[in-house]
Biotite code that builds the C-alpha atoms (Angstrom):
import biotite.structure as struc

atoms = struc.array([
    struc.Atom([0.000, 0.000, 0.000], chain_id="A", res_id=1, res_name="UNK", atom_name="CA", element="C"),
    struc.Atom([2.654, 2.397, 0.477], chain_id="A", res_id=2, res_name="UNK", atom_name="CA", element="C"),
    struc.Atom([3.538, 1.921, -3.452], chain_id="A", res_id=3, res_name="UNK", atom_name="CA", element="C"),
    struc.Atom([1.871, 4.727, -5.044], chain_id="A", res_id=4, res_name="UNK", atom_name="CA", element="C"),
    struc.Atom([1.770, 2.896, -8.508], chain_id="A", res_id=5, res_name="UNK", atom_name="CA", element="C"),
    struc.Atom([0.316, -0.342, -7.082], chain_id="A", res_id=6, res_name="UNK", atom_name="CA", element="C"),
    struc.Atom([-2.190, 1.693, -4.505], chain_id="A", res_id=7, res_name="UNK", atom_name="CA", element="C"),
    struc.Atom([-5.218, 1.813, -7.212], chain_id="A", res_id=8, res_name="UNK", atom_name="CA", element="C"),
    struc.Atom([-5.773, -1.893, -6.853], chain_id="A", res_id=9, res_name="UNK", atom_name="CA", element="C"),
    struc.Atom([-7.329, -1.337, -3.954], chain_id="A", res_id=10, res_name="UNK", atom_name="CA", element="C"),
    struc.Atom([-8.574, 1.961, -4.100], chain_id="A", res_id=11, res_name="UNK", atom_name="CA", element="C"),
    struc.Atom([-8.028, 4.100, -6.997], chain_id="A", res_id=12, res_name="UNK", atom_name="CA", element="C"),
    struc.Atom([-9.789, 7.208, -5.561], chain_id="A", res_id=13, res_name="UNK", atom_name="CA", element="C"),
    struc.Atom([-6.890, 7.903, -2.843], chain_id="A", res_id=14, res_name="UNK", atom_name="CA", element="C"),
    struc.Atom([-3.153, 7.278, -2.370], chain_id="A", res_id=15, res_name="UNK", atom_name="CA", element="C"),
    struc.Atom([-2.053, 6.241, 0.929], chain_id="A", res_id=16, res_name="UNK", atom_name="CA", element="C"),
    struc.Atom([1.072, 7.986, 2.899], chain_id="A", res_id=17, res_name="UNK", atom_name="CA", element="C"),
    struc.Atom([3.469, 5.541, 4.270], chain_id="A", res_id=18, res_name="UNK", atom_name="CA", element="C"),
    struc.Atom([2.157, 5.937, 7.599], chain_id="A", res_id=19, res_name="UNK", atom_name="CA", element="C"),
    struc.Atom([-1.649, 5.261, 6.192], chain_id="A", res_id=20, res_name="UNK", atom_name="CA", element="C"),
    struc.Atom([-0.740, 2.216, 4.877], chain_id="A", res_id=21, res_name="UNK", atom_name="CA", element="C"),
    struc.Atom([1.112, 1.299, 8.344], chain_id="A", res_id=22, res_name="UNK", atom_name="CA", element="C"),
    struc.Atom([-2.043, 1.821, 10.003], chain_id="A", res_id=23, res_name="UNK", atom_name="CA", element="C"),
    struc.Atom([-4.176, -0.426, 7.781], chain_id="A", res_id=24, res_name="UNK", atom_name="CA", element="C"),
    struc.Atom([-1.503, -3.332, 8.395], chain_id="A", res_id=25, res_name="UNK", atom_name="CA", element="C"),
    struc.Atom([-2.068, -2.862, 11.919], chain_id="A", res_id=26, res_name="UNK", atom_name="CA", element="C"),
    struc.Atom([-5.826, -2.264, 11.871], chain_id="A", res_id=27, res_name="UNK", atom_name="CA", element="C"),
    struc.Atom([-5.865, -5.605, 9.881], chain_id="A", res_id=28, res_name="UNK", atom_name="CA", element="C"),
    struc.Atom([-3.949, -7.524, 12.665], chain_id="A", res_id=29, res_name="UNK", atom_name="CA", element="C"),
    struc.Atom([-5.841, -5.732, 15.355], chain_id="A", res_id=30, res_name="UNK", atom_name="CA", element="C"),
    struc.Atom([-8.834, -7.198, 13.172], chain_id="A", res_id=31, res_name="UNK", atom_name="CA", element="C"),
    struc.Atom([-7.440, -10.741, 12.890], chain_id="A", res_id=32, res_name="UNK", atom_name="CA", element="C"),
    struc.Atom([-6.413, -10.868, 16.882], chain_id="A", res_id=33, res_name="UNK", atom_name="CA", element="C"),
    struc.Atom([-10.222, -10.223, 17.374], chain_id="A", res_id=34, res_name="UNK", atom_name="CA", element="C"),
    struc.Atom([-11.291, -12.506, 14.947], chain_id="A", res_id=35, res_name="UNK", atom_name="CA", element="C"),
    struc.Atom([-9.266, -15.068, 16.800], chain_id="A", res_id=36, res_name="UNK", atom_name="CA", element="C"),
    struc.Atom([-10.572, -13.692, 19.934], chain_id="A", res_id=37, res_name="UNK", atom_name="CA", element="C"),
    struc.Atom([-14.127, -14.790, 19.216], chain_id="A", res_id=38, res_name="UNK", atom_name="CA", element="C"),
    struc.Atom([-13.141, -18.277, 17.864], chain_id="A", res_id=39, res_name="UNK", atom_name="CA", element="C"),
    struc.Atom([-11.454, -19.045, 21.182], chain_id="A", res_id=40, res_name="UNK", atom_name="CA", element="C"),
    struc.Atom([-8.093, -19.051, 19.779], chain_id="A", res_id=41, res_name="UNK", atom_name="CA", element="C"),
    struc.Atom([-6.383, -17.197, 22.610], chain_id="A", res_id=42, res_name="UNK", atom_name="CA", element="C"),
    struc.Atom([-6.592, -17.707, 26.430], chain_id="A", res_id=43, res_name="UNK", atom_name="CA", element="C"),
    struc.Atom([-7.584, -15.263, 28.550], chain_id="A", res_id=44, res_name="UNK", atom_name="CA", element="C"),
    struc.Atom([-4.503, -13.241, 29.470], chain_id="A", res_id=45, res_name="UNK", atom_name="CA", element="C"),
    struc.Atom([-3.437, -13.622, 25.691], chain_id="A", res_id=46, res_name="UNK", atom_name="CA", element="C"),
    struc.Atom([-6.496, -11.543, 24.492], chain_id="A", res_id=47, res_name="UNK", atom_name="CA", element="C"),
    struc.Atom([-6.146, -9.159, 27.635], chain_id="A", res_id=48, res_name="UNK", atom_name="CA", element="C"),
    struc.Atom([-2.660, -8.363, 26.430], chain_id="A", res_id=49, res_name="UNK", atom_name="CA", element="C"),
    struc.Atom([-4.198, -7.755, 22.921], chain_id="A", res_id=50, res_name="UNK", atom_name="CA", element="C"),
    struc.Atom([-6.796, -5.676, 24.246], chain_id="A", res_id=51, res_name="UNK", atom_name="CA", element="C"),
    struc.Atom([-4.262, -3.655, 25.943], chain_id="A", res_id=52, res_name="UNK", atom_name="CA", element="C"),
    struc.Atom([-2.004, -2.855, 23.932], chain_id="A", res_id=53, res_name="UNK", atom_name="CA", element="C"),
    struc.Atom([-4.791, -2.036, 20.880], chain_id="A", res_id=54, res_name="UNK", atom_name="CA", element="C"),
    struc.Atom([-6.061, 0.465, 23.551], chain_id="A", res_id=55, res_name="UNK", atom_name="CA", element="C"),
    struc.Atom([-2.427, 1.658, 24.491], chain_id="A", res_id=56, res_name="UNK", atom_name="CA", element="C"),
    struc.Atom([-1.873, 2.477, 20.226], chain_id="A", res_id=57, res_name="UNK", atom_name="CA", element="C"),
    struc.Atom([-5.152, 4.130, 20.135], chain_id="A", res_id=58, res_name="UNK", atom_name="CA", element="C"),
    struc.Atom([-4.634, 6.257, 23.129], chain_id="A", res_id=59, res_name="UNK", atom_name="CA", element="C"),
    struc.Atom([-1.144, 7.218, 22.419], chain_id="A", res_id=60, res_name="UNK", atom_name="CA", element="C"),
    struc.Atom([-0.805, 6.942, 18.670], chain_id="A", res_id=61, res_name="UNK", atom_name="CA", element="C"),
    struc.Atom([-2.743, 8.145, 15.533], chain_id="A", res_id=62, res_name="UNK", atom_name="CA", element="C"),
    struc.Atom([-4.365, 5.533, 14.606], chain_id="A", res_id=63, res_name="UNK", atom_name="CA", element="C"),
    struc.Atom([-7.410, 6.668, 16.289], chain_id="A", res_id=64, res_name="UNK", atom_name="CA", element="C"),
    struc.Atom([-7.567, 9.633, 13.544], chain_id="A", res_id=65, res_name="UNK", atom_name="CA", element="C"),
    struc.Atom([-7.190, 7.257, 10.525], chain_id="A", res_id=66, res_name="UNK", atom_name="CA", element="C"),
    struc.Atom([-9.833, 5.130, 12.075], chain_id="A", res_id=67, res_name="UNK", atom_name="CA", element="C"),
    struc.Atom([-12.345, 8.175, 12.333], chain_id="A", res_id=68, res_name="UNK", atom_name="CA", element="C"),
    struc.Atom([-11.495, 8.714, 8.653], chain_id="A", res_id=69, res_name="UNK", atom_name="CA", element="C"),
    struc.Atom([-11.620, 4.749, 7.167], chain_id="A", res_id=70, res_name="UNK", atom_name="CA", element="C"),
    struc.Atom([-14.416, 3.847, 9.186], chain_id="A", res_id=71, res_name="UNK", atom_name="CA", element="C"),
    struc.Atom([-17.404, 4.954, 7.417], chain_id="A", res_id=72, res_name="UNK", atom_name="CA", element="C"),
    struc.Atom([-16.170, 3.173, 4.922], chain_id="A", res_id=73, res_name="UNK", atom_name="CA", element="C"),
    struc.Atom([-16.370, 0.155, 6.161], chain_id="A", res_id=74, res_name="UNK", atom_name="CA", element="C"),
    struc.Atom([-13.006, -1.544, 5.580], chain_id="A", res_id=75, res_name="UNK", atom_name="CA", element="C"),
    struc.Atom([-13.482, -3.617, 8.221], chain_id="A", res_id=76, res_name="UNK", atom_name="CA", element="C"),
    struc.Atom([-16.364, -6.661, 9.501], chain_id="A", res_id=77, res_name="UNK", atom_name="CA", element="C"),
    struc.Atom([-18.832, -4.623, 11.455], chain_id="A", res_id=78, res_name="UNK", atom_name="CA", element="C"),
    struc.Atom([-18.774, -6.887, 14.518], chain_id="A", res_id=79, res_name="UNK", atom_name="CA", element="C"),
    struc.Atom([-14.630, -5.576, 14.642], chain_id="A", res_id=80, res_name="UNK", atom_name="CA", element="C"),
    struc.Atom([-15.388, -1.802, 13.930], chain_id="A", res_id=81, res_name="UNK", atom_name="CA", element="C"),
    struc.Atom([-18.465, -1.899, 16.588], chain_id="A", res_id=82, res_name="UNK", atom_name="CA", element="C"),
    struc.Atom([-15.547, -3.534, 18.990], chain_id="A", res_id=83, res_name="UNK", atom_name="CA", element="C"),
    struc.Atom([-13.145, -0.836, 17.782], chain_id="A", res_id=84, res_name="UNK", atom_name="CA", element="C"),
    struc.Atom([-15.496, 1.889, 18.476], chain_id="A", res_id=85, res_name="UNK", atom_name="CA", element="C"),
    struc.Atom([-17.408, 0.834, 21.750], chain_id="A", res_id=86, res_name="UNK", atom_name="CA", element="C"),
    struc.Atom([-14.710, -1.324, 23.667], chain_id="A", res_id=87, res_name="UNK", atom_name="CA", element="C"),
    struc.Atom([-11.456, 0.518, 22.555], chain_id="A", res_id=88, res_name="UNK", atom_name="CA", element="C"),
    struc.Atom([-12.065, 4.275, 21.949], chain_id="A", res_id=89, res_name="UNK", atom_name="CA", element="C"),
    struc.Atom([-14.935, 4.535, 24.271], chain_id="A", res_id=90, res_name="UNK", atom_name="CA", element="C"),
    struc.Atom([-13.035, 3.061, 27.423], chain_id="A", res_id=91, res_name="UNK", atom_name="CA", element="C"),
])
């Protein structure tokens, strides 16, 4: 994604900065962990660890903002983007 010749396969309308693209790749993970989460991959102090440190990035990083901007979107499975916005930016 951070390719600005190869960015239009998955969305031709806008090109991605470096750190945009970053922030999908971790979105995407974030998304997968959760995914995992609710297949009962993960024991319980695995997923807390997950869920703090996608509340530590979203606190502390700028993620948050890309998220505000992506999510109406809807990049992401709406069971993970309800997650994202009433467990992790709420709390």
């Amino acid at each position: 994604m951070e390719d600005p010749p190869i960015q239009n396969v998955i969305d031709n309308q806008e090109k991605f900065s470096r750190e945009e693209a970053y922030a999908f790749y971790i979105l995407w993970i974030c998304s997968h962990a959760y995914a995992m989460n609710k297949r009962k991959v993960f024991d319980d102090n695995e997923w807390k660890g997950w869920l703090q440190w996608m509340r530590h990035i979203f606190r502390r990083g700028t993620i948050k903002d890309l998220w505000k901007q992506i999510e109406p979107d809807k990049w992401f499975n709406p069971d993970f983007e309800n997650f994202i916005n009433d467990e992790i930016i709420q709390k």
